[in-house]
Phi, psi and omega in degrees: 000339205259288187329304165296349195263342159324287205285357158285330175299343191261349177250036189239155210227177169239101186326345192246001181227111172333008180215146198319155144332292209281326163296313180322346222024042164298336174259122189284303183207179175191098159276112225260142173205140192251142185238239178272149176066025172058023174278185130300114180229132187285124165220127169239130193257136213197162191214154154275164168301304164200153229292002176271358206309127182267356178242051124317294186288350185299314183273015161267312174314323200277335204270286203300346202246319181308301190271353181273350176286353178278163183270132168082049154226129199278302187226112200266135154236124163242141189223130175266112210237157166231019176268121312316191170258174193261000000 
């Protein structure tokens, strides 16, 4: 399961810089919890380029439409952190 939520994070960009989230290294973690009906429900912790950064919420939304699309995922959360920093 972490292996695909990989390769989706790799097809999700930061509009203004040519290379995926998970290459930008912008994902901190992606935590799994399992919930009703043996689904999954996801939480990915994630940083901007830089806290003014204005497509946050946008690439959070693109992360959350993606990864809720695969089978066995109940709920998607993304959370923005600047701990560390990027």
């Amino acid at each position: 399961m972490k292996a695909e939520i990989i390769d989706i994070l790799k097809q999700c960009y930061d509009p203004e810089i040519p290379i995926d989230l998970w290459n930008l290294g912008l994902i901190y973690d992606i935590d799994f919890t399992i919930s009703e009906n043996d689904k999954r429900d996801i939480k990915i912790t994630m940083s901007l380029t830089t806290p003014g950064c204005t497509m946050g919420q946008h690439m959070a939304d693109d992360i959350k439409n993606k990864v809720k699309a695969l089978k066995k995922i109940n709920n998607v959360e993304v959370i923005v952190t600047f701990d560390p920093p990027w």
